[in-house]
C-alpha atoms as one frame of an Amber mdcrd trajectory, in Angstrom:
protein
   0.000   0.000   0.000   1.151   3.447  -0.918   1.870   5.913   1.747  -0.568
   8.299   0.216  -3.401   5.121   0.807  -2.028   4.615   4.077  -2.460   7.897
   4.814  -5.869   8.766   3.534  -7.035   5.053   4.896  -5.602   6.549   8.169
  -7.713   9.997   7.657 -10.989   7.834   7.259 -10.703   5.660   9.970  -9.943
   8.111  12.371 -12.525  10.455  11.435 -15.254   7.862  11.508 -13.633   6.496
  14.466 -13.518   9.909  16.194 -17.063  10.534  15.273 -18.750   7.384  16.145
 -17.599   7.137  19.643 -17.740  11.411  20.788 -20.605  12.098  22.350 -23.009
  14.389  20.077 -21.697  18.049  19.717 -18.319  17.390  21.360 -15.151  17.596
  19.369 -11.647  16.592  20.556  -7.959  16.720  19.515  -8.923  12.988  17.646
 -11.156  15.231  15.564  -8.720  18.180  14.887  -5.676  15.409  14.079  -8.153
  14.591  11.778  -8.289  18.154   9.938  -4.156  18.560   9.841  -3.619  15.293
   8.382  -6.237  16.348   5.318  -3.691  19.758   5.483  -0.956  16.958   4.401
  -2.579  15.314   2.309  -1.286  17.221  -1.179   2.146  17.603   0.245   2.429
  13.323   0.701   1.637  13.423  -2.938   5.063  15.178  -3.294   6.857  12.703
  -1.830   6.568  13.705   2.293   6.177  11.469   4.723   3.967  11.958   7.831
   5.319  10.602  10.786   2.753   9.249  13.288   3.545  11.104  16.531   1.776
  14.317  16.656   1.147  17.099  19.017  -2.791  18.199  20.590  -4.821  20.076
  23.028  -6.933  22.782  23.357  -6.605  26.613  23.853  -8.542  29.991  24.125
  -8.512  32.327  21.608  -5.063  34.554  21.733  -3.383  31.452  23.338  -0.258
  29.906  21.676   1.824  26.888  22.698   5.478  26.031  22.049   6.236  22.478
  20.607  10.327  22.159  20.520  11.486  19.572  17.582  15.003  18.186  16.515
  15.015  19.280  13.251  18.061  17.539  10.937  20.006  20.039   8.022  19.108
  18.649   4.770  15.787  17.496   4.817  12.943  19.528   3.937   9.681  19.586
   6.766   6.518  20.876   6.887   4.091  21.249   9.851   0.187  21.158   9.809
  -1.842  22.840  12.017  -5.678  21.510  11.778  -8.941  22.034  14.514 -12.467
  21.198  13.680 -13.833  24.334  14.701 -14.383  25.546  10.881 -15.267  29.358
  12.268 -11.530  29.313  13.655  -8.527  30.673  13.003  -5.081  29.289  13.008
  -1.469  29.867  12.823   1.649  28.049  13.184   5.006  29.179  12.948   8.806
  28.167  13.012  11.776  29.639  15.183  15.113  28.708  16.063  16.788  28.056
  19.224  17.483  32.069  19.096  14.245  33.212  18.574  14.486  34.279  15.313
  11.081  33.070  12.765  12.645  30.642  10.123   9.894  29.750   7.763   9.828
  29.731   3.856   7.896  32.231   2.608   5.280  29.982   1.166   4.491  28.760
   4.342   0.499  29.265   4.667  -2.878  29.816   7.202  -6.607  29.487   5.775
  -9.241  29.524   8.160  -8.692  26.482  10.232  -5.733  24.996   8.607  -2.394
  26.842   8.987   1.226  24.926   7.375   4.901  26.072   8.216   7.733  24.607
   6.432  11.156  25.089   6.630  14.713  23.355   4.939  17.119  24.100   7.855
  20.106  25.256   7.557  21.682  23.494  10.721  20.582  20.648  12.253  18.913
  21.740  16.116  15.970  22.809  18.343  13.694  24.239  16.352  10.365  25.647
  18.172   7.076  25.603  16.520   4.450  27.765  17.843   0.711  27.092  17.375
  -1.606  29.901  18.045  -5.540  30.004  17.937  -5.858  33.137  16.563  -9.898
  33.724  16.545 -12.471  31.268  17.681 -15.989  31.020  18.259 -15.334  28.487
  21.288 -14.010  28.865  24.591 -11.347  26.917  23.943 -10.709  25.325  20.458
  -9.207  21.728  20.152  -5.595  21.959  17.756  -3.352  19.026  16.268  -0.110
  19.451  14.779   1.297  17.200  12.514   5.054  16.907  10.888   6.390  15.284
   7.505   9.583  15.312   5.513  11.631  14.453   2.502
């Protein structure tokens, strides 16, 4: 099986999975890992490759979180930010271990979906920092999820 089919066999299952078993109107992190893998979905056609472990939770509006990676120079990553609160909005962004943003320019954010991706020029910490920009909810379920080539 192709790692696109795993992948989008992975997407379905885990979105029926998440939706079958939450109780009615109640999202979780399941739900938003849910929305950044679809995120990665046209970039795995390109040849990344999602790795399984990703990051979760929930914040208020305004609220960001730091998520510290080992990032390795030559290969190329990308990070996907997804929540299931469609009304939302998202960012995610990429710093090194000095603070200073390190993102390619055609990094992206629409809606509830926000991507950083970066080809590092030294192999380090690297901190990525989700935000929930604006939200409807009180606090809005994220995921964050990483690939490379």
């Amino acid at each position: 099986m192709t790692t696109f089919l795993k992948l989008a066999w992975r997407v379905s299952l885990v979105t029926a999975l998440a939706f079958a078993f939450a109780p009615e109107g109640r999202a979780s992190v399941d739900d938003a890992q849910s929305f950044a893998l679809q995120a990665a979905e046209p970039y795995v056609k390109e040849g990344f490759q999602v790795r399984e472990d990703y990051w979760g939770g929930d914040l208020a509006a305004g609220e960001k979180k730091a998520v510290r990676q080992q990032l390795f120079k030559g290969n190329e990553y990308w990070f996907w930010l997804g929540t299931e609160v469609e009304a939302a909005k998202v960012s995610v962004h990429i710093y090194d271990s000095e603070g200073k943003l390190v993102e390619q320019p055609d990094s992206w954010q629409k809606g509830h979906f926000a991507a950083a991706h970066i080809m590092p020029k030294s192999t380090g910490s690297y901190f990525i920092i989700v935000e929930i920009e604006q939200s409807p909810e009180e606090r809005t379920h994220w995921a964050l999820v990483y690939g490379f080539r």
